[in-house]
VOGU-3710 file (C-alpha; in Angstrom, 3 decimals, decimal comma):
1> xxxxxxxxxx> 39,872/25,545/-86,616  41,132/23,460/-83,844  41,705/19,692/-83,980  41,467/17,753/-81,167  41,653/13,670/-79,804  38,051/13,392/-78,928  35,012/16,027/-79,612  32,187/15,016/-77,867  28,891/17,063/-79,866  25,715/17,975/-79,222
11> xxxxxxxxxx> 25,726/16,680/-75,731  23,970/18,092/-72,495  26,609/18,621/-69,760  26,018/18,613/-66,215  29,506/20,525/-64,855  29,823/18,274/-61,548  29,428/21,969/-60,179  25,519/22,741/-60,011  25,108/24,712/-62,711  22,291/24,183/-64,698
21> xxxxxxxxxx> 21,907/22,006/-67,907  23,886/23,347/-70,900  24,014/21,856/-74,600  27,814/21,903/-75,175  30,401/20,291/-77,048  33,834/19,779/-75,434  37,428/19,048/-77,245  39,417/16,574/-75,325  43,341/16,774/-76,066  45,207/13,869/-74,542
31> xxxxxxxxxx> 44,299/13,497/-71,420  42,414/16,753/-70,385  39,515/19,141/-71,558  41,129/21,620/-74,127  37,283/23,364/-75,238  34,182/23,948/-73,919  31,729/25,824/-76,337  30,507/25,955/-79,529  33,245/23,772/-81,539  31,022/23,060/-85,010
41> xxxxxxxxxx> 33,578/23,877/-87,377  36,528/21,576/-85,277  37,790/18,412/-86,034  38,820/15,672/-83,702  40,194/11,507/-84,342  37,234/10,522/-83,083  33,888/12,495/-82,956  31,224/10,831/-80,520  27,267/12,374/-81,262  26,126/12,702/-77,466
51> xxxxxxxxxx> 22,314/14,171/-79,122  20,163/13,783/-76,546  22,391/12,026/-73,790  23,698/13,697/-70,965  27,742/14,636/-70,469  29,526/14,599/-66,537  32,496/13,832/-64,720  33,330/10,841/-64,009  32,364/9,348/-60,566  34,062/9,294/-57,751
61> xxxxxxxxxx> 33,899/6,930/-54,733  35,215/7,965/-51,441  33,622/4,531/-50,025  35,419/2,055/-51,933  37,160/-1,258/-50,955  38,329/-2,648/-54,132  41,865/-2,475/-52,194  41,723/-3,837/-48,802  39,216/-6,925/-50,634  42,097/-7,451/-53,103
71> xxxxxxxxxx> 40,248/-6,614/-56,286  41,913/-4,392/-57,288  44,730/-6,599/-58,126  42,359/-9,766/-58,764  40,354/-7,222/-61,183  42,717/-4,744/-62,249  40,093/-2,886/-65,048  37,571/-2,782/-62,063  34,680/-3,410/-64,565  31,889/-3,282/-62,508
81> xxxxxxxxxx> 32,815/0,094/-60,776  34,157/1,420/-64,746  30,445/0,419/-65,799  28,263/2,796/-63,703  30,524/5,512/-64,526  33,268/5,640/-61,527  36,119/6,793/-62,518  38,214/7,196/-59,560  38,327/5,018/-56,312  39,413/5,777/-52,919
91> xxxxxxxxxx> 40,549/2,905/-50,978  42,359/2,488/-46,874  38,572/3,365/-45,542  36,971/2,299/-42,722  40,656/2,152/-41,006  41,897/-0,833/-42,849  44,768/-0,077/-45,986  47,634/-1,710/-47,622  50,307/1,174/-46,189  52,056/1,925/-44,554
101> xxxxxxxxxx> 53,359/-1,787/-43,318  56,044/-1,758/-40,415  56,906/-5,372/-41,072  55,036/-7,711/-44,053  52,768/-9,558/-41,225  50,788/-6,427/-41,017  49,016/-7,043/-44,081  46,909/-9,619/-41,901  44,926/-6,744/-40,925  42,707/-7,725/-44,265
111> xxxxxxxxxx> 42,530/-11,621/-43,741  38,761/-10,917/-42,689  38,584/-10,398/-46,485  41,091/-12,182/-48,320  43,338/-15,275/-48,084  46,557/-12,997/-47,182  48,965/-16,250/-47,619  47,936/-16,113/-51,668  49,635/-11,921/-50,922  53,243/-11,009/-51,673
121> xxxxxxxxxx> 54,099/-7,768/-49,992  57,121/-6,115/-51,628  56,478/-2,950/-49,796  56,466/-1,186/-46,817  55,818/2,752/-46,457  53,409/4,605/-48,449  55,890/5,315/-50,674  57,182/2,310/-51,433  53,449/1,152/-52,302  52,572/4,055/-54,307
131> xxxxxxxxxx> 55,374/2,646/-56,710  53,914/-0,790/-56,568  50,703/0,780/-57,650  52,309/2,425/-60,617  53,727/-0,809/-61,547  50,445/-2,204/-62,879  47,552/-0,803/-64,889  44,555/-0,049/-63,363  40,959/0,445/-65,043  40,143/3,318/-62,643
141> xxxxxxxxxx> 41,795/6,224/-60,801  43,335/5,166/-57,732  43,993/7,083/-53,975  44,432/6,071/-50,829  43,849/7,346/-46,782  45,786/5,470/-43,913  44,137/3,138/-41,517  44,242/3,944/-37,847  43,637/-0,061/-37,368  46,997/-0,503/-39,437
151> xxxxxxxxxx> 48,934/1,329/-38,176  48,042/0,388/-34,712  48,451/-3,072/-35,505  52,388/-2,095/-37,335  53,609/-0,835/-33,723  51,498/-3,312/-30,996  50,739/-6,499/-33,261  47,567/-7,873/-32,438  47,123/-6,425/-29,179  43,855/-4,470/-27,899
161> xxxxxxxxxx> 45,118/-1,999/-25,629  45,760/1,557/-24,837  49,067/2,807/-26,621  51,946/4,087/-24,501  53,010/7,591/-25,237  55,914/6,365/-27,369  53,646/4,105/-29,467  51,362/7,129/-29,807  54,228/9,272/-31,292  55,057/6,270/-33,615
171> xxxxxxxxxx> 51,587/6,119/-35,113  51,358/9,434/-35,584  55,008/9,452/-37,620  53,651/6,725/-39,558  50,705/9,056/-40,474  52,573/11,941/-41,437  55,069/10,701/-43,410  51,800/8,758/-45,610  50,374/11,752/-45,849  53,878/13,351/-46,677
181> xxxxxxxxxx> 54,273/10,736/-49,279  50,739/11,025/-50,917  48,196/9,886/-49,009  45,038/12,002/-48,931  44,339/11,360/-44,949  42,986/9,186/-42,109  40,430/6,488/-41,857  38,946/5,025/-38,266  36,840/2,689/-37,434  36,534/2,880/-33,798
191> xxxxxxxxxx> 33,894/0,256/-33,576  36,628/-2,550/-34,609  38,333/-4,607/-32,366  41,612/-2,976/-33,033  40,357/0,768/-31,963  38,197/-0,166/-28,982  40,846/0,800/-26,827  42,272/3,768/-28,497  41,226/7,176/-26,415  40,378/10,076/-27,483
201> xxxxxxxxxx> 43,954/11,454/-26,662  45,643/9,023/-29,048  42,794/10,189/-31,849  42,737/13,672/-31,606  46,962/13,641/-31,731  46,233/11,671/-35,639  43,910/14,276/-36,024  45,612/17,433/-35,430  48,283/15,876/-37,669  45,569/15,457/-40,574
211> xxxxxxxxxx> 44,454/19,034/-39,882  48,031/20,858/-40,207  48,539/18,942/-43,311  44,852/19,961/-44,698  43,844/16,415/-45,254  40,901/14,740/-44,996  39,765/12,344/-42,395  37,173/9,892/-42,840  35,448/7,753/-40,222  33,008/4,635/-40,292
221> xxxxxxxxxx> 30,929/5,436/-37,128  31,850/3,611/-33,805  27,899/2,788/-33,462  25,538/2,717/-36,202  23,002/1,189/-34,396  21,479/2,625/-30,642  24,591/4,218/-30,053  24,714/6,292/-32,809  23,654/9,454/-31,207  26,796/8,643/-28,574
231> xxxxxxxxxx> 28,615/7,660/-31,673  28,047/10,496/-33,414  28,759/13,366/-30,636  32,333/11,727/-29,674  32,852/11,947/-33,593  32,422/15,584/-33,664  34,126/16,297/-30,062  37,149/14,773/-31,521  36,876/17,396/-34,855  36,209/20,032/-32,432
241> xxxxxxxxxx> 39,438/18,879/-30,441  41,321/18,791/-33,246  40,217/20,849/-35,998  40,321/18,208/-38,217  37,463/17,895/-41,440  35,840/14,368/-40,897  33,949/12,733/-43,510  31,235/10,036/-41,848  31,767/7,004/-44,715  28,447/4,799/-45,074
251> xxxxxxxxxx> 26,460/7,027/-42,797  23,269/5,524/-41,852  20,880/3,654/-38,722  20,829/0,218/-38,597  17,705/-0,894/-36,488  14,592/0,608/-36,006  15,979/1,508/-32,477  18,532/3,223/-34,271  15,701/4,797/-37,107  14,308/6,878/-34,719
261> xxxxxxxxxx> 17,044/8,555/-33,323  17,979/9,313/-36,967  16,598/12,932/-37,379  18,351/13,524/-34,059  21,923/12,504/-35,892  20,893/14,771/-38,990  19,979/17,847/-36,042  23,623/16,895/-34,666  25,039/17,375/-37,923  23,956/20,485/-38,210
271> xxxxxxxxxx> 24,539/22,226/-35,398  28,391/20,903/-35,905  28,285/22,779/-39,170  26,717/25,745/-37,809  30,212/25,331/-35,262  31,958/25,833/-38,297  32,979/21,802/-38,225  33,401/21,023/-41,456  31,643/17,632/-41,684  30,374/15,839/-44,814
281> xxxxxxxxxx> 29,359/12,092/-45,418  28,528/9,592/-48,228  25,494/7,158/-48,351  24,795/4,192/-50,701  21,642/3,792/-51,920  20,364/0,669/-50,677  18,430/-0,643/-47,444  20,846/-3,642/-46,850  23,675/-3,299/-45,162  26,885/-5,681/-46,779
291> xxxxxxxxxx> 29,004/-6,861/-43,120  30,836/-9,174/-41,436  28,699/-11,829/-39,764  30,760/-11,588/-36,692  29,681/-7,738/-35,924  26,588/-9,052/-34,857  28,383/-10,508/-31,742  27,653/-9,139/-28,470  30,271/-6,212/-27,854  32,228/-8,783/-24,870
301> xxxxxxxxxx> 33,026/-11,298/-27,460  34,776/-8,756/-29,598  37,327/-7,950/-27,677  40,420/-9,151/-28,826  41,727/-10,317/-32,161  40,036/-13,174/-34,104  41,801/-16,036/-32,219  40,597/-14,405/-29,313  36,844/-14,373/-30,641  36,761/-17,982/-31,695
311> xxxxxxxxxx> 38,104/-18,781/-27,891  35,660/-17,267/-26,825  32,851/-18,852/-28,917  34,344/-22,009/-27,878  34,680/-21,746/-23,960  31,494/-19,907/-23,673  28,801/-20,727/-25,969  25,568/-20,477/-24,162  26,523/-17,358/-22,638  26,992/-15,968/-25,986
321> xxxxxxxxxx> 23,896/-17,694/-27,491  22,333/-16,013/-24,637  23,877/-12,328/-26,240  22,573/-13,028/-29,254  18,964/-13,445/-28,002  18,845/-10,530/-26,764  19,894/-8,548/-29,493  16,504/-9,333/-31,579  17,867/-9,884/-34,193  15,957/-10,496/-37,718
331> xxxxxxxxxx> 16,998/-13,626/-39,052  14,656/-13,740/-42,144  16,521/-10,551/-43,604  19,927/-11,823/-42,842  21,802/-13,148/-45,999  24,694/-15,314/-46,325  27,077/-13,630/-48,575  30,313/-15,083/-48,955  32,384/-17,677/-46,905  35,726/-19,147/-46,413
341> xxxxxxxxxx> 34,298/-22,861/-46,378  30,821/-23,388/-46,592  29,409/-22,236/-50,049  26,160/-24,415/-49,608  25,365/-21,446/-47,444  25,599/-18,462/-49,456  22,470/-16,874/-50,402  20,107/-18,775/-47,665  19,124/-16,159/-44,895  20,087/-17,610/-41,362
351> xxxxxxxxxx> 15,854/-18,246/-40,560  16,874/-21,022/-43,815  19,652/-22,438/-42,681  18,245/-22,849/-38,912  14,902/-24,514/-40,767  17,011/-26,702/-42,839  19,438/-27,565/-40,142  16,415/-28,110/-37,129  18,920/-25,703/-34,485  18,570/-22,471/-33,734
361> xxxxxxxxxx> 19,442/-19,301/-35,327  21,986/-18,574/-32,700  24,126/-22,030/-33,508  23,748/-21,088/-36,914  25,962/-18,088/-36,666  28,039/-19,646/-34,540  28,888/-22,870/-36,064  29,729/-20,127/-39,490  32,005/-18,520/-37,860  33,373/-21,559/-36,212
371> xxxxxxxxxx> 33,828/-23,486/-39,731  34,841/-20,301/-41,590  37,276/-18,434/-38,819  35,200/-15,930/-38,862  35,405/-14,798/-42,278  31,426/-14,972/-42,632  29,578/-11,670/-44,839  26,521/-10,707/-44,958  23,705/-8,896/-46,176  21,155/-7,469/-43,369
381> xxxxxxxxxx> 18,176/-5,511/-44,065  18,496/-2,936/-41,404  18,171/0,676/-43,202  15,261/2,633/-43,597  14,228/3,977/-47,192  12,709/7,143/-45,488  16,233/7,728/-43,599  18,126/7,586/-46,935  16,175/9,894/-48,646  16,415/12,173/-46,075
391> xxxxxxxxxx> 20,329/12,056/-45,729  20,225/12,023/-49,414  19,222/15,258/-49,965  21,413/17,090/-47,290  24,133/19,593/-48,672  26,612/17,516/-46,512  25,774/14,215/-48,401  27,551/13,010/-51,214  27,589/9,518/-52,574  29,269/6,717/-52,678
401> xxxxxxxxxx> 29,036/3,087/-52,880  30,733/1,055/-50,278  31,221/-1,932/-52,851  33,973/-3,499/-54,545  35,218/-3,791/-58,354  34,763/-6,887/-59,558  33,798/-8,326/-63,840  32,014/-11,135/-64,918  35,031/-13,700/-63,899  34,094/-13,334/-60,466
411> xxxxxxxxxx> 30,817/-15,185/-61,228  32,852/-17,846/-60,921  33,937/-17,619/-57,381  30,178/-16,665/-56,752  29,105/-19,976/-54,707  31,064/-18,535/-51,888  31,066/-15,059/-52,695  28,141/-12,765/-53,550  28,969/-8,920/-54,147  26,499/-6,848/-53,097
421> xxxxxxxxxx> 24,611/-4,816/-55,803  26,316/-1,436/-54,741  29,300/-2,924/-56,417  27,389/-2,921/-59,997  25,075/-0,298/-59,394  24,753/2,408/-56,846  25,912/5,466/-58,751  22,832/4,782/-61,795  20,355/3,388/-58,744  20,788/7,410/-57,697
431> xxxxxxxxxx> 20,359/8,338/-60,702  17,326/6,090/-61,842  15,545/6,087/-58,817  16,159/9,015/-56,315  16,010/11,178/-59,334  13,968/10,473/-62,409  11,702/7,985/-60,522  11,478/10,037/-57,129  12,078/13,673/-57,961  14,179/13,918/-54,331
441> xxxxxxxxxx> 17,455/15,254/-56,339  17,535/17,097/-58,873  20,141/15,715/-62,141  22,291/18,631/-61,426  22,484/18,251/-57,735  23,030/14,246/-57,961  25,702/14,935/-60,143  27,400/17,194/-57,997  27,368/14,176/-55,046  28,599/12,031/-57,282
451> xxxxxxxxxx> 31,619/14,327/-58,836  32,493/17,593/-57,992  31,799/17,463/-54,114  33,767/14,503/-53,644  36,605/16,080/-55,667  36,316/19,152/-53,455  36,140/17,116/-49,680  39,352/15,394/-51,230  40,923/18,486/-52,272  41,427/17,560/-56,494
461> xxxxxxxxxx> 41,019/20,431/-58,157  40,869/18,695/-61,789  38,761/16,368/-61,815  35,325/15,594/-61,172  34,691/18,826/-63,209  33,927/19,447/-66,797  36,163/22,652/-67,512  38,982/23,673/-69,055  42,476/22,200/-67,634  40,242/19,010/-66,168
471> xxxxxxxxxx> 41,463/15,703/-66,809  38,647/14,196/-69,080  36,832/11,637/-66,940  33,377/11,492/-67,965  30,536/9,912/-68,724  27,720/9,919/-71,427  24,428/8,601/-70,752  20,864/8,360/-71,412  18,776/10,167/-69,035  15,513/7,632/-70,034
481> xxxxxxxxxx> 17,158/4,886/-69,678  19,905/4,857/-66,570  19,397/2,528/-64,212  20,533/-0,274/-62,576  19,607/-4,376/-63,032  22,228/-5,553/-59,825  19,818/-7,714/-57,265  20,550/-8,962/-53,936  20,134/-12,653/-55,635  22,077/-11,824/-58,947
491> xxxxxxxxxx> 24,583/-9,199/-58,614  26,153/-9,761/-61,902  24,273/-7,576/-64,169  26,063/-4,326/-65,503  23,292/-1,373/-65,428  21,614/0,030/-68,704  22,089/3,969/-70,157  25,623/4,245/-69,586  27,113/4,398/-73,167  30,751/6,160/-72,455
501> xxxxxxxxxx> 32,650/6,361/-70,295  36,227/8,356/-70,612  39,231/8,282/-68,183  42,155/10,232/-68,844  40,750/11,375/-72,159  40,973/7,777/-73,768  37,437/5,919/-74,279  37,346/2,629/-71,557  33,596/2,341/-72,172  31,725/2,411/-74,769
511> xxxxxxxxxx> 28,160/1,269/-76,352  30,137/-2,500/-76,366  31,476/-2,932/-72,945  35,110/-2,388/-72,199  37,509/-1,537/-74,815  40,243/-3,543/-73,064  41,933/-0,043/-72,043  43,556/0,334/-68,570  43,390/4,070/-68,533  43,996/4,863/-64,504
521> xxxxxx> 46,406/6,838/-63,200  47,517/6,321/-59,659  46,818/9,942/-57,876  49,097/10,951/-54,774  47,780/13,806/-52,677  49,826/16,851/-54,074
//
C-alpha cells in the first residue's frame, strides 16, 4: 500500500498525448506524478473524487503577455490565466521581453503597454532576470524567448535602420548567451517599427544561432492582413535559410482581403512541412483581434519610433487622414480598449465616438493617439469564424491565448483598461465550443493543443503530460459544463466547469476559487 500527497480517484484522464479516454486514478508525491493505475487500496493527505470529471495537464500558453504588460508583477497569482486551467506561461513573444537589457532605458521597449517610469530594473542579462524572477512567487509556471525588437533596441537605441555588421554580431551574442542562460528561443515581429529595417541577413544569422542551440523560434507575422501570403513565404525562406523551427504566434487573416487568401497560407504551410520545415502555430479562439490602435496607420507613418509617429501625425494630418480612407476600415467593429488618458472612451467603437463627437472617424483615431501618445488598444472584428476552424483543426495548430493574467482587482483600473476575453477564457471557449458544441476537435485532440504539443514545440519533457516522472500540473473538470462567461463588454467573469486545478502537485484551484497558493516555478530552458 502506497501513500501519497494527493490521489486523485475515479477520474477520466486525457494524457495531453492523444490517447484515448482512460478511467484512472493517479498518486501525486510532492511535486510530480508517482502512480498511474489502479490505486484503490492507497492512501493519500488529501483524496479528491474526480467521478465523472475529466483529468489533464495543465495548460500551456506559448502566446502569453502577462510579462511585457506587467501583470505578472501587478498580478503575481495570474488568476484569470490559473482559472481556465493554464498552468504555465510563456512570455518575450511577439519580439518584445524584459531580457536581456544592455542598459536600464531599454525596458522602454514596453511603454506601448505600461507606464515604464512606475518600473525598477535591477537587472540586465537573462541571467540576472531569471534570479529576479525567482525572487517572487508566481501563480503560474513561468519561461521566457528573447525579443529581436529588444535587443535591437539594447545596441542602436531607438533607431530604425539596417544594423552594421558589428551590431549584427552583438545581437546575435546577446541571443546566445539568453539562450545559454535559459531562455527557450527567439521572438520577431517584423511588422513593428523596430524590425522594418532588419534584412533577412541579420534574421537568418539569429536564426541559425536558435537552430544550433535546438531552440525554438516564434514569430508574429510581418502581415496579417493582404500581405500575408508575402508575409508568410519570407517567414518560411528565412527557416529554410536557416534551419531554424518557427512557431507562427496568433496566426490568422485580418480582413476579408486577407480571408480569402487564407486557404492559400494553410496550402503554404504545408508544402513547408512536406520540405521537412518544421513549422507549427497557435490560434485563439475568438474573431476579434486585441491591438494597438496605432497599427492601423498607414505603413509611412510607422516608420520611426513613437516620437517620430506623433511628428508625423502632427505635420501631416490630412495626408494621413487621407491613408486612413483608403484603408476601409470598419469603424462600427472597432472597440476602444484601454487608454493612457481618456477613459470616457473605452468601450465606445470609433463609428460612437465620431457620432458623439460630430468629426470624422479618421480625427477620431488621431486625436487618441494624439491625447494618449499613442498608447491607444483595441478590439477589431477582423477574423473569420470559418478561418479559425479551419486552422483549428490542423496537426500544426496548437492553442493559445494571446491575453494577459489579470484577477478581479483589475476591475478597478477597468475605465481605461478592458482585457480582452482571451485573458479569462480561451482555453474552456475551445473546449466548450469547438468541441462539445461543434464536434470540430475531438476532447483528446484539444487537449493535446492545449498541453502536450506545446510542451513538445518547447522541448519540456515533464510537463504537459500525465505520466509517471511529470510534474503534476493538471486540471479537473466537468465535461457538461466547461465553458467560458468572458464578453467583449464584461471581461471579468471567471469560466464555469473548472473545479481543480494543480501546479507543482499542490492544489491552487479548487471548487472555491484560489487557495491563496503561489505554486509556480520559474522554468529555464535546460
Amino acid at each position: 500500500m502506497a501513500h501519497y500527497t494527493i490521489l486523485i480517484k475515479n477520474g477520466t484522464v486525457l494524457d495531453g498525448k492523444g490517447s484515448a479516454l482512460q478511467e484512472l486514478d493517479i498518486g501525486i508525491k510532492d511535486e510530480k506524478i508517482k502512480k498511474i493505475g489502479n490505486l484503490h487500496g492507497d492512501t493519500a493527505d488529501r483524496v479528491i473524487d474526480a467521478k465523472g470529471k475529466y483529468v489533464c495537464p495543465g495548460f500551456i500558453d506559448l502566446g502569453n503577455h502577462s510579462d511585457t504588460h506587467w501583470t505578472l508583477f501587478l498580478y503575481p497569482e495570474q488568476e484569470s490565466m490559473l482559472r481556465q486551467g493554464v498552468t504555465t506561461i510563456l512570455g518575450g513573444i511577439c519580439g518584445s521581453s524584459l531580457a536581456p537589457l544592455v542598459k536600464a532605458k531599454d525596458i522602454e521597449g514596453i511603454q506601448k503597454w505600461v507606464n515604464v517610469s512606475d518600473i525598477n530594473i535591477n537587472w540586465r542579462t537573462m541571467g540576472e532576470f531569471f534570479k529576479e524572477l525567482e525572487s517572487h512567487k508566481f501563480g503560474v509556471n513561468v519561461c521566457t524567448l528573447v525579443g529581436h525588437n529588444t535587443l535591437r533596441r539594447g545596441v542602436i537605441n531607438n533607431e530604425v535602420r539596417a544594423l552594421k555588421p558589428n551590431e549584427a554580431r552583438q545581437i546575435q551574442n546577446l541571443l546566445e548567451e539568453s539562450i545559454n542562460e535559459g531562455a527557450f528561443g527567439l521572438s520577431t515581429s517584423l511588422g513593428s517599427a523596430h524590425s522594418r529595417s532588419a534584412s533577412d541577413d541579420e534574421i537568418v544569422g539569429l536564426l541559425k544561432i536558435v537552430a544550433k542551440k535546438n531552440a525554438i523560434s516564434c514569430h508574429h507575422l510581418e502581415d496579417e492582413g493582404k500581405n500575408l501570403l508575402p508575409a508568410l513565404s519570407r517567414l518560411i525562406s528565412l527557416a529554410r535559410l536557416s534551419g531554424s523551427r518557427i512557431h507562427i504566434s496568433h496566426f490568422k487573416a485580418i480582413g476579408k482581403t486577407a480571408w480569402e487568401s487564407w486557404q492559400d497560407a494553410l496550402n503554404m504551410f504545408e508544402r513547408a512541412r512536406k520540405e521537412n520545415i518544421q513549422a507549427t502555430c497557435d490560434v485563439f479562439p475568438y474573431t476579434r483581434t486585441g491591438s494597438n490602435l496605432y497599427m492601423l496607420l498607414p505603413e509611412w507613418v510607422l516608420e520611426g519610433g513613437k516620437e517620430r509617429i506623433l511628428q508625423t501625425i502632427a505635420e501631416k494630418r490630412q495626408e494621413v487622414i487621407k491613408g486612413l480612407q483608403e484603408l476601409t476600415l470598419h469603424y462600427d467593429r472597432i472597440t476602444v480598449a484601454s487608454t493612457l488618458h481618456d477613459t470616457a472612451s473605452v468601450g465606445k467603437t470609433i463609428l460612437q465616438l465620431s457620432n458623439d463627437a460630430g468629426v470624422s472617424c479618421e480625427e477620431i483615431i488621431l486625436n487618441l493617439l494624439e491625447v494618449n501618445k499613442l498608447r491607444v488598444a483595441i478590439f477589431n472584428e477582423v477574423i473569420s469564424e470559418q478561418n479559425i476552424e479551419r486552422l483549428i483543426k490542423q496537426d500544426y495548430a496548437m492553442i493559445g491565448s494571446d491575453g494577459v493574467g489579470v484577477n478581479l482587482k483589475a476591475q478597478k483600473s477597468a475605465k481605461k483598461d478592458l482585457p480582452h476575453p482571451r485573458s479569462f477564457g480561451a482555453f474552456p471557449r475551445v473546449l466548450a465550443y469547438f468541441v462539445r458544441e461543434k464536434n470540430i476537435l475531438s476532447w483528446e485532440e484539444a487537449i493535446y493543443k492545449m498541453s502536450g504539443f506545446p510542451a513538445q514545440v518547447l522541448g519540456i519533457k515533464d510537463r504537459g503530460v500525465i505520466e509517471p516522472g511529470a510534474y503534476a500540473d493538471m486540471v479537473i473538470f466537468d465535461p457538461n459544463a466547461i465553458t467560458d462567461l468572458s464578453t467583449y463588454d464584461n471581461p471579468f467573469q471567471f469560466p464555469q466547469g473548472i473545479e481543480y486545478v494543480l501546479v507543482n502537485g499542490g492544489i491552487a484551484v479548487d471548487k472555491n476559487g484560489l487557495t491563496g497558493q503561489r505554486l509556480g516555478k520559474v522554468i529555464r530552458r535546460k
